[in-house]
C-alpha positions as CSV (number, residue, x, y, z in Angstrom):
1,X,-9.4,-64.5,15.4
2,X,-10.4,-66.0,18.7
3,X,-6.5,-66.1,19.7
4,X,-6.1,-62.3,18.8
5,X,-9.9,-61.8,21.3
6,X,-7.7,-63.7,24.0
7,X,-5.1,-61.7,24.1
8,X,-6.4,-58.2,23.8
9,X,-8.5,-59.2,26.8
10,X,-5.6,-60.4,28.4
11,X,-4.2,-57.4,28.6
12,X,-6.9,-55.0,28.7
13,X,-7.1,-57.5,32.2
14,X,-3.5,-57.4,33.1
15,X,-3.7,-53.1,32.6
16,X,-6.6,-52.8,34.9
17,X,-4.8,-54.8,37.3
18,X,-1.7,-52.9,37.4
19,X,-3.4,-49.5,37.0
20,X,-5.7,-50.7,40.7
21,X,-2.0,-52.2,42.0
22,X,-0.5,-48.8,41.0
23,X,-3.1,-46.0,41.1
24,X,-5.8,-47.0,43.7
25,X,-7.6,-43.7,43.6
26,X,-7.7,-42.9,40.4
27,X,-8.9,-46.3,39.6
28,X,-11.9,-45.8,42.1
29,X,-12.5,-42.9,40.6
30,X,-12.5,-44.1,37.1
31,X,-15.1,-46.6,38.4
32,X,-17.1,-43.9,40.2
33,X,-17.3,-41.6,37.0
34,X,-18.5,-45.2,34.8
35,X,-21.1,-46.2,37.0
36,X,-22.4,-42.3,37.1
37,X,-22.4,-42.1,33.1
38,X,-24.3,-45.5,33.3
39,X,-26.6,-44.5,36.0
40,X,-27.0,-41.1,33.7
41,X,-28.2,-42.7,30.8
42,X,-30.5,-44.9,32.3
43,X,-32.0,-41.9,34.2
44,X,-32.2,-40.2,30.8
45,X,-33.9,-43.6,28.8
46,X,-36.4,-43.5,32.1
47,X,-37.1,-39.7,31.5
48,X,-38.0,-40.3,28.0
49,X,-40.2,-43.0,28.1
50,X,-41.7,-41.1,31.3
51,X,-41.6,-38.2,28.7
52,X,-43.6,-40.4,25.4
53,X,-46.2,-41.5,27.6
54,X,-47.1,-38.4,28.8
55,X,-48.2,-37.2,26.0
């Protein structure tokens, strides 16, 4: 099993190199649009514990 871990992160690692290599902006962008979902939901998880203690 670990083999089989090594090598699907080997290549999920050699893809996102090629796609930078190949596709600057749209791998900026695809960065831009994670860090916005993440930032998103830890806006929303601060809104509702904001929201619970409120009343």
């Amino acid at each position: 099993m670990k083999i089989v871990k090594r090598v699907i992160i080997g290549l999920v690692i050699a893809f996102a190199i090629f796609y930078l290599v190949t596709r600057p902006q749209d791998a900026a962008n695809a960065v831009q649009g994670a860090f916005g979902a993440v930032w998103g939901a830890g806006v929303a998880v601060v809104d509702f514990f904001v929201a619970l203690a409120g009343g």
